[in-house]
TORKOL-4160 file (C-alpha; in steps of 0.2 Angstrom, whole numbers, padded with zeros to 4 digits, m for minus):
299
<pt num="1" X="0229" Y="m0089" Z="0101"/>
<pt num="2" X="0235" Y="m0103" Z="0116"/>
<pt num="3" X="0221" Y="m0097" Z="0125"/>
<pt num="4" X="0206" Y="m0098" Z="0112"/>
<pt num="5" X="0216" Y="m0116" Z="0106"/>
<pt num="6" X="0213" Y="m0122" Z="0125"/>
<pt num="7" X="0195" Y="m0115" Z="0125"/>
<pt num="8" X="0190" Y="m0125" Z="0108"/>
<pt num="9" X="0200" Y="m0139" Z="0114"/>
<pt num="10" X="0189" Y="m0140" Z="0133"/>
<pt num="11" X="0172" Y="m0134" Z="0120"/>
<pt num="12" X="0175" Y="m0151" Z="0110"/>
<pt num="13" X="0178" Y="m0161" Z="0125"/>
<pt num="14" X="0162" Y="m0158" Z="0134"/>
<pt num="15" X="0155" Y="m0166" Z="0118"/>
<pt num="16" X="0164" Y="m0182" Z="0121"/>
<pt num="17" X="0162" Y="m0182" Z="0140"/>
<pt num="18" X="0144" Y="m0179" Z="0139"/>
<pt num="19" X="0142" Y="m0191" Z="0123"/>
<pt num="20" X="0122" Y="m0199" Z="0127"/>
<pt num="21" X="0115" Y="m0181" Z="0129"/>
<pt num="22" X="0127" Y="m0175" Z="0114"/>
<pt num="23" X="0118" Y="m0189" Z="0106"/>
<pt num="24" X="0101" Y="m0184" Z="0109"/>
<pt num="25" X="0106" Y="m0167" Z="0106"/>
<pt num="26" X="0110" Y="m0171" Z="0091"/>
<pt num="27" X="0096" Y="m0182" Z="0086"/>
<pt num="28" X="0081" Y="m0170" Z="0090"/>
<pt num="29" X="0092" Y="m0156" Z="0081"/>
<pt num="30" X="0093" Y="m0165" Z="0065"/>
<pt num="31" X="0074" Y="m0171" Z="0065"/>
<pt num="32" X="0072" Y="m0152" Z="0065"/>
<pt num="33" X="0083" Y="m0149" Z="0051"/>
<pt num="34" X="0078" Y="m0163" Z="0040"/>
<pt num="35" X="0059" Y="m0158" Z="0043"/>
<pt num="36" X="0064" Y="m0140" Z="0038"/>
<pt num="37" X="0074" Y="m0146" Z="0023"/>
<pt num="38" X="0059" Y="m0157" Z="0017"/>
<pt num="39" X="0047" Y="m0141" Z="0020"/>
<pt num="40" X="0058" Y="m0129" Z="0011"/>
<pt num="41" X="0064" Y="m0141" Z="m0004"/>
<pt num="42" X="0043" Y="m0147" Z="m0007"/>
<pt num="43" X="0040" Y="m0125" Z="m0005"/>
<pt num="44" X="0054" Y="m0124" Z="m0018"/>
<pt num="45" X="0047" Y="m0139" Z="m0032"/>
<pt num="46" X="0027" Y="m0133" Z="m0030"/>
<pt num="47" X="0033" Y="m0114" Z="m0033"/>
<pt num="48" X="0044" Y="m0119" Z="m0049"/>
<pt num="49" X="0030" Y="m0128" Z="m0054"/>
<pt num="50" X="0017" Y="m0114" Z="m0053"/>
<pt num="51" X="0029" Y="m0105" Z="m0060"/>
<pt num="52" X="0031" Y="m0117" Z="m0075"/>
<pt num="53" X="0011" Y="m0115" Z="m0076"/>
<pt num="54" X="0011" Y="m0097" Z="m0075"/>
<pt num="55" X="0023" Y="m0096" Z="m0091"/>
<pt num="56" X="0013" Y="m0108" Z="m0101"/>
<pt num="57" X="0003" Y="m0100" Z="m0113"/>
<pt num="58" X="m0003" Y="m0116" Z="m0124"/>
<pt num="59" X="m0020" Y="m0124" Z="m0118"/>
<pt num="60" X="m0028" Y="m0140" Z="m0125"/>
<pt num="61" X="m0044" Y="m0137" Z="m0134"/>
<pt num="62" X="m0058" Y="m0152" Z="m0131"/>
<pt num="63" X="m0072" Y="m0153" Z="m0144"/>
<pt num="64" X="m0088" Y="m0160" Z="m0142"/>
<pt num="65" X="m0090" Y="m0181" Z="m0147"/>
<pt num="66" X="m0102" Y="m0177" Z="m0163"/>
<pt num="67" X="m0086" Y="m0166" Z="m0171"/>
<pt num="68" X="m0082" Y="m0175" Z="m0187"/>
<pt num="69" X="m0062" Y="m0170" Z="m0189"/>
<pt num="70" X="m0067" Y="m0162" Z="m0207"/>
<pt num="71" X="m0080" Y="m0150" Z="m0198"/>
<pt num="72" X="m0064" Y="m0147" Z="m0183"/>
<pt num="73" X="m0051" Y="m0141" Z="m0198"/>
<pt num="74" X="m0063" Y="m0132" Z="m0208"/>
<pt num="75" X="m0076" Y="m0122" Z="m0196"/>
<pt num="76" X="m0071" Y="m0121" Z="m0178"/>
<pt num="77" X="m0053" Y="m0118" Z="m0182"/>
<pt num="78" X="m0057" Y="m0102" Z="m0192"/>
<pt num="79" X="m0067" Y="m0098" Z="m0178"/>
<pt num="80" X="m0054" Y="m0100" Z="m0164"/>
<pt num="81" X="m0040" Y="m0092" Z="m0175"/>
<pt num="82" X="m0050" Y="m0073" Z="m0176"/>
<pt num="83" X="m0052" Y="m0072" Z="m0160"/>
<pt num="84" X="m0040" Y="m0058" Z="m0151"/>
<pt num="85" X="m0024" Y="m0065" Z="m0142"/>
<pt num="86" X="m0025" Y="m0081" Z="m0152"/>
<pt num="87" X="m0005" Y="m0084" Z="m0162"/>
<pt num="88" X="m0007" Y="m0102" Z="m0167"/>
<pt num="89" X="m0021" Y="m0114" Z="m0166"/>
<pt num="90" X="m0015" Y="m0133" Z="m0172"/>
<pt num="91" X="m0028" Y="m0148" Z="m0174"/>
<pt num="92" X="m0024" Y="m0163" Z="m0164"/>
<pt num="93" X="m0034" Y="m0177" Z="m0169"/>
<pt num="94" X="m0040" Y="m0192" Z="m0157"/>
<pt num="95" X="m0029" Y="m0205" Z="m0167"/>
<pt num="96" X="m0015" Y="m0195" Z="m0165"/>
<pt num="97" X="m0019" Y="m0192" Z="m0147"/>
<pt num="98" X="m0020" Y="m0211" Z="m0144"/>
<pt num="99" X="m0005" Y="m0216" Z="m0155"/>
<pt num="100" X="0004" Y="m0205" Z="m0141"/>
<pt num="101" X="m0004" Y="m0214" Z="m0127"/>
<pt num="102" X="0000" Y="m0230" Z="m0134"/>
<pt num="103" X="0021" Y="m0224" Z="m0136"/>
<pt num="104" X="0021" Y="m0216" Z="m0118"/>
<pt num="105" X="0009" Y="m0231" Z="m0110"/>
<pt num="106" X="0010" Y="m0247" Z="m0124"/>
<pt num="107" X="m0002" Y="m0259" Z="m0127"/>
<pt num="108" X="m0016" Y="m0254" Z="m0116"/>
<pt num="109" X="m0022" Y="m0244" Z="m0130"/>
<pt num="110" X="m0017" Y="m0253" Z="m0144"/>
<pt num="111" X="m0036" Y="m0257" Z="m0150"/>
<pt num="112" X="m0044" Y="m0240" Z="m0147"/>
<pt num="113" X="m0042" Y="m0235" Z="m0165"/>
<pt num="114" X="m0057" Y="m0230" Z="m0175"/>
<pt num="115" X="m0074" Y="m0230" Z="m0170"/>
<pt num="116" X="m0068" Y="m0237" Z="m0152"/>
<pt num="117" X="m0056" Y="m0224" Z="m0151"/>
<pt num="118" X="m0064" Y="m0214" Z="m0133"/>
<pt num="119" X="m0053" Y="m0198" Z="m0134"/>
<pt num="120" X="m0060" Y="m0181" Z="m0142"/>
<pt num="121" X="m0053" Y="m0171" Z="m0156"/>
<pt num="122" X="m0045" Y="m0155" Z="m0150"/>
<pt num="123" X="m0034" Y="m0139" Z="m0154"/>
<pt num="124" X="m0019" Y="m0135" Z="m0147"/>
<pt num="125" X="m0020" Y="m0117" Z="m0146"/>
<pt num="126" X="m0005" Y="m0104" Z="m0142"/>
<pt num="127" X="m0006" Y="m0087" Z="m0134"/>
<pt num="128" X="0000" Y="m0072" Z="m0137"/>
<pt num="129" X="m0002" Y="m0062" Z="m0120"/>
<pt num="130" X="m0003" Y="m0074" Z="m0106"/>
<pt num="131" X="m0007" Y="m0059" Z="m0096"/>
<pt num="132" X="m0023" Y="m0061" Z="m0104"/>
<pt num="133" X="m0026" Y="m0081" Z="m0101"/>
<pt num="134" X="m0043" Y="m0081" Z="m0093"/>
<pt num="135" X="m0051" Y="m0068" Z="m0106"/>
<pt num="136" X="m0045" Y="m0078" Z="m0119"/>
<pt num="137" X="m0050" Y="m0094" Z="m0112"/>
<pt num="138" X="m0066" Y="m0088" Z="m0109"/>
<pt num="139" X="m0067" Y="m0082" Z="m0127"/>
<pt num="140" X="m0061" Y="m0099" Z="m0136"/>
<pt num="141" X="m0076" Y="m0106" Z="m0122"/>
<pt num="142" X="m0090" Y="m0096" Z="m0133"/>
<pt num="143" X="m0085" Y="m0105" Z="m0148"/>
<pt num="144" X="m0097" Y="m0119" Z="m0155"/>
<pt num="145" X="m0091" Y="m0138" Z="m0154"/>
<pt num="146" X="m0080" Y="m0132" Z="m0139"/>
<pt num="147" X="m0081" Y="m0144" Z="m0123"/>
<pt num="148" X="m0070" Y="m0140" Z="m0111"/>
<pt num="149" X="m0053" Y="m0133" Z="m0111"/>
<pt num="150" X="m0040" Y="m0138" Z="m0100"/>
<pt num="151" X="m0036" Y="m0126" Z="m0087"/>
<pt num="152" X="m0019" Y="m0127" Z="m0080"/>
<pt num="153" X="m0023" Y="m0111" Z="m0070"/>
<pt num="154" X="m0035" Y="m0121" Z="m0058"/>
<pt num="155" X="m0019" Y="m0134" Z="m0055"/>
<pt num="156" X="m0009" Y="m0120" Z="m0051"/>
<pt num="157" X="m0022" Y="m0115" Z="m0039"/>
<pt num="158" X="m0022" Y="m0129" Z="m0032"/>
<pt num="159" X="m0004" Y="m0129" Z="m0029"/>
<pt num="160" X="m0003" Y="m0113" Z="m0022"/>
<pt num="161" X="m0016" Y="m0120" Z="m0007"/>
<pt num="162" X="m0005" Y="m0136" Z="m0005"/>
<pt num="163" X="0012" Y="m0122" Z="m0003"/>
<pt num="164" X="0002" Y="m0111" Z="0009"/>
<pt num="165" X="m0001" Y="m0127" Z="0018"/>
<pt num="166" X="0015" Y="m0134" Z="0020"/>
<pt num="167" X="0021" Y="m0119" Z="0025"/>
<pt num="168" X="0010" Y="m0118" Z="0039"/>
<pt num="169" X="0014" Y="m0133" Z="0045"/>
<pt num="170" X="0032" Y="m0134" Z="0043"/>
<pt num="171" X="0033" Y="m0118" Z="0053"/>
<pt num="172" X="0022" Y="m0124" Z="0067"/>
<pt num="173" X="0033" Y="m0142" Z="0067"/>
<pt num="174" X="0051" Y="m0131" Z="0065"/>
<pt num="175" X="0045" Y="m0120" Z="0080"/>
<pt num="176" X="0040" Y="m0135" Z="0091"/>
<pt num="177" X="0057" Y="m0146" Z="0085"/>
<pt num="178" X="0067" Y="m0130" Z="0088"/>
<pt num="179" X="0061" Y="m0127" Z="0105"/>
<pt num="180" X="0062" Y="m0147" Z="0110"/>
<pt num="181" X="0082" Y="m0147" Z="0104"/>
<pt num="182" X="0084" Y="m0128" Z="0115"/>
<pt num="183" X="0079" Y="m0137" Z="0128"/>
<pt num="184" X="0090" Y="m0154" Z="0127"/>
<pt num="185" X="0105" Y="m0147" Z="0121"/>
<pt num="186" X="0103" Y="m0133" Z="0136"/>
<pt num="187" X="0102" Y="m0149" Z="0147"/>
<pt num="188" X="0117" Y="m0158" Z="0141"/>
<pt num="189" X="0129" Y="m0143" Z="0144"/>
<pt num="190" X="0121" Y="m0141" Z="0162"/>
<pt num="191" X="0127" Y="m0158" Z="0165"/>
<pt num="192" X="0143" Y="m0153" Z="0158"/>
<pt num="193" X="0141" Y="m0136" Z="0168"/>
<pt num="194" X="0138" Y="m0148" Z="0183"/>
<pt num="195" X="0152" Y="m0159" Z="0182"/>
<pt num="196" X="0163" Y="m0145" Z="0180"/>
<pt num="197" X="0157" Y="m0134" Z="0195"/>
<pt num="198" X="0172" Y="m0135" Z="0205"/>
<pt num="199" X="0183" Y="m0128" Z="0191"/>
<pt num="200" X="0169" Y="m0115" Z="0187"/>
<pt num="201" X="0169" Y="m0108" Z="0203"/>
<pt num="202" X="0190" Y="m0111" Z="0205"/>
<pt num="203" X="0190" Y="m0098" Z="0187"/>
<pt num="204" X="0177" Y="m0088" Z="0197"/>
<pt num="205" X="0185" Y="m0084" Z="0210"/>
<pt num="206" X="0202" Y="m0081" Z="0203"/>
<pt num="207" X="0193" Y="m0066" Z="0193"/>
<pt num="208" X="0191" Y="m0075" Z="0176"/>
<pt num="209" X="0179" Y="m0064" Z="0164"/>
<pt num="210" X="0161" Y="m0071" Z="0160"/>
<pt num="211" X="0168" Y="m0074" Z="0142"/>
<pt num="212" X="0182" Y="m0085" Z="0148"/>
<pt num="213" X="0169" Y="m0096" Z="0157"/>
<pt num="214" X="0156" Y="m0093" Z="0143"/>
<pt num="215" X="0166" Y="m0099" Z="0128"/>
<pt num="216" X="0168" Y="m0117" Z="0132"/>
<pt num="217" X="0150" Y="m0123" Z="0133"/>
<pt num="218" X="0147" Y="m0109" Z="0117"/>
<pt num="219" X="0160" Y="m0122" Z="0104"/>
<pt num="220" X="0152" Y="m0136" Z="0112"/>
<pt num="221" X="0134" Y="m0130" Z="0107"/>
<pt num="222" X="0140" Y="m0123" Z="0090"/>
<pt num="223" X="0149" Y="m0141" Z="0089"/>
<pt num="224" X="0133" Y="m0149" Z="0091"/>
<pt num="225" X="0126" Y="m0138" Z="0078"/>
<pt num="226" X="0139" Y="m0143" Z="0067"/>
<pt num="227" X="0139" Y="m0162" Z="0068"/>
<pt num="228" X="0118" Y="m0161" Z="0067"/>
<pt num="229" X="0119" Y="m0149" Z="0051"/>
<pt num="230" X="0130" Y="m0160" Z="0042"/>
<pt num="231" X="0121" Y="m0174" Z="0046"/>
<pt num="232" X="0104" Y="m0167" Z="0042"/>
<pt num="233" X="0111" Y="m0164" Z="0022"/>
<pt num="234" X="0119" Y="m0180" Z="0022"/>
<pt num="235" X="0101" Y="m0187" Z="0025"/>
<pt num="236" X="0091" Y="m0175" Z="0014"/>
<pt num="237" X="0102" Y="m0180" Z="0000"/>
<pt num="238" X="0100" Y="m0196" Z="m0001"/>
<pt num="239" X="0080" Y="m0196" Z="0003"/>
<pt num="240" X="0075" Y="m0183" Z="m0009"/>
<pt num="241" X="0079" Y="m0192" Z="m0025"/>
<pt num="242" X="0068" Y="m0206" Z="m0019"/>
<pt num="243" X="0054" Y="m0194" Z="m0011"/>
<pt num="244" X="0055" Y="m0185" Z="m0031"/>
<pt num="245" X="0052" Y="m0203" Z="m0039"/>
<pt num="246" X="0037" Y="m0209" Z="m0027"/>
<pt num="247" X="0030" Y="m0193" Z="m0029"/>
<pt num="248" X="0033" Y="m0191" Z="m0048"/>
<pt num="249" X="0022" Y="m0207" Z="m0047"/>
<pt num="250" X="0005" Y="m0198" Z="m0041"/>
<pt num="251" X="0010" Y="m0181" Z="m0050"/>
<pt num="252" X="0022" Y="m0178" Z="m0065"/>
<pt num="253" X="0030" Y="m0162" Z="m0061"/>
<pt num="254" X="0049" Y="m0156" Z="m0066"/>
<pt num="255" X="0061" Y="m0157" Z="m0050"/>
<pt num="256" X="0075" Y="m0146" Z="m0046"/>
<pt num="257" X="0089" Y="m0156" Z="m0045"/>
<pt num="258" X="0097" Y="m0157" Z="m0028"/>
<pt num="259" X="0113" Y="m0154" Z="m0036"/>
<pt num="260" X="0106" Y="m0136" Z="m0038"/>
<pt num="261" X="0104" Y="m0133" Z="m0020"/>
<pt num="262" X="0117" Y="m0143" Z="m0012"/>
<pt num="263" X="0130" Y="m0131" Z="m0008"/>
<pt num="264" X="0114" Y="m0119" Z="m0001"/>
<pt num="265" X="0105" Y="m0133" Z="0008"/>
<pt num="266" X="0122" Y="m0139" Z="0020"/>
<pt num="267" X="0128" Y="m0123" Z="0023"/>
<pt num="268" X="0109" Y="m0116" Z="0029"/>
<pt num="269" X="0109" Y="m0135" Z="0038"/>
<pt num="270" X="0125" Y="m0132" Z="0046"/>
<pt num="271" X="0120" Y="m0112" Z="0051"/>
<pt num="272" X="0105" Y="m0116" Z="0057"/>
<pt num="273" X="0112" Y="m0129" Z="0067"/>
<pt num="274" X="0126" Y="m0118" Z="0074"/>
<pt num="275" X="0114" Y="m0106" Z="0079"/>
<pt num="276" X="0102" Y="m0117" Z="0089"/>
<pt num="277" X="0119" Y="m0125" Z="0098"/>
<pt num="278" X="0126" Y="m0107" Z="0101"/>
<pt num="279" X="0110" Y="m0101" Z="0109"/>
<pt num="280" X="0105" Y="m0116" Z="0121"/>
<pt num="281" X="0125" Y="m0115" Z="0126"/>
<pt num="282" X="0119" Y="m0097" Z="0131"/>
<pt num="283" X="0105" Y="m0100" Z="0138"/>
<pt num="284" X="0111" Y="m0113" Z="0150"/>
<pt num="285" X="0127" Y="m0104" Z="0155"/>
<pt num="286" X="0117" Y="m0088" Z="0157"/>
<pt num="287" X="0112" Y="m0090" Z="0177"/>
<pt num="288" X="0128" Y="m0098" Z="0182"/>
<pt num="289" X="0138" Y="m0083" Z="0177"/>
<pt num="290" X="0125" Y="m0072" Z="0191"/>
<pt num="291" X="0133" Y="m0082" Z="0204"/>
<pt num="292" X="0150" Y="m0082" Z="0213"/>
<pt num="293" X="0162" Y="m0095" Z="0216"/>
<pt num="294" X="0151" Y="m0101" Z="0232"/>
<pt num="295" X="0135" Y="m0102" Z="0225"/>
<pt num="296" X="0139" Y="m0110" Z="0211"/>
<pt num="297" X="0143" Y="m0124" Z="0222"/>
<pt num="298" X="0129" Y="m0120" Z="0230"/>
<pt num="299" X="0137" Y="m0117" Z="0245"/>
């Protein structure tokens, strides 16, 4: 135990002794790690909101401008009602659909009432199978005074495409990031490899085992890791509220809460981060532990 006690005390050292590559270390470590975060957290909300699509078996029914409401209620809903799949099928009028623009966005359509009222009449019509979403649709299409039905699939979609997309270039950015902070944080424990030469080759000479030498420079990269991970979730919470609202703005869509994924989020941050530190230690210790005491020194 006074052994492994000395061994994490020299690993945290070579932190401090080496602080301005440590800093760099750590600074392309946790650009990885936040773009990884963002990648996964983005992956997470579009999937939840496919999902939320894919469960939805209500569409919105648009009739044609010349439907009188009378004509809606008394001969196209009939129509809609008998056809197969169909479980309810409510009328939705144009005043009501502009009395709840004008709660959710005020004024602005305060005098579209009447004859200046723009919106359609429409049905709001629920499913019975949502396995059967696009025959149905298709069905509820053939009916007369029917102009368009809103179809939330094609969002979904469209979604999909945007995932697939971020995915893509998430991975390419996390392989480029994660090969950038393997190579800096194998660099600042050379240095500290370097400056410790003498003593290396002192320890290698005396017989000291590879894992003796090894561990040092191992808890200083897992260190690293550490300090990156934690600071990588420290930043990813408090951005990704802000990032939800801006893009709320462009798209409504139903977040997960980062409360959800907190606990999951800093432990893959600081993992991740332990695992990138451990293997550049290993990395750069590798060809010094294939010399003797001489050579190190280059002697």
């Amino acid at each position: 135990m006074r052994g492994m006690g000395y061994l994490f005390k020299e690993g945290v050292r070579n932190v401090w002794n080496n602080r301005m590559m440590s800093l760099a270390s750590i600074g392309v470590l946790v650009s990885c790690l936040i773009i990884t975060g963002a990648a996964v957290l983005l992956s997470m909300n579009v999937t939840s909101v496919v999902d939320s699509i894919g469960k939805e078996n209500q569409v919105t029914v648009f009739l044609d401008d010349d439907v009188k409401e009378l004509e809606a209620v008394m001969m196209i809903a009939p129509e809609i009602r008998k056809l197969d799949n169909i479980s309810d099928c409510q009328f939705y009028s144009k005043d009501q659909a502009i009395a709840d623009l004008k709660d959710e966005l005020g004024s602005l359509f305060s005098e579209l009432q009447g004859d200046d009222n723009p919106l359609p009449h429409a049905f709001h019509v629920t499913m019975i199978d949502i396995s059967q979403y696009q025959d149905t649709v298709e069905n509820i299409k053939q009916v007369d005074g029917v102009y368009k039905i809103s179809d939330r699939s094609e969002v979904a979609g469209k979604l999909t495409s945007l995932n697939e997309l971020v995915t893509q270039i998430g991975i390419w950015l996390i392989i480029i990031l994660g090969l950038i902070s393997l190579f800096i944080i194998s660099n600042s424990i050379r240095m500290t490899m370097y400056s410790r030469r003498f003593e290396i080759s002192i320890m290698k000479s005396v017989g000291a085992t590879d894992w003796f030498v090894r561990i040092p420079f191992i808890i200083e990269g897992i260190v690293l890791g550490v300090i990156s991970g934690l600071i990588s979730s420290g930043i990813i919470a408090f951005l990704y509220e802000g990032l939800v609202v801006a893009v709320q703005f462009i798209i409504p869509f139903s977040e997960i809460p980062y409360s959800r994924v907190a606990l999951e989020m800093s432990v893959a941050f600081v993992l991740m981060g332990m695992f990138v530190g451990a293997l550049g230690a290993a990395i750069s210790i590798g060809r010094y532990l294939k010399m003797e005491g001489g050579e190190i020194l280059g002697w």
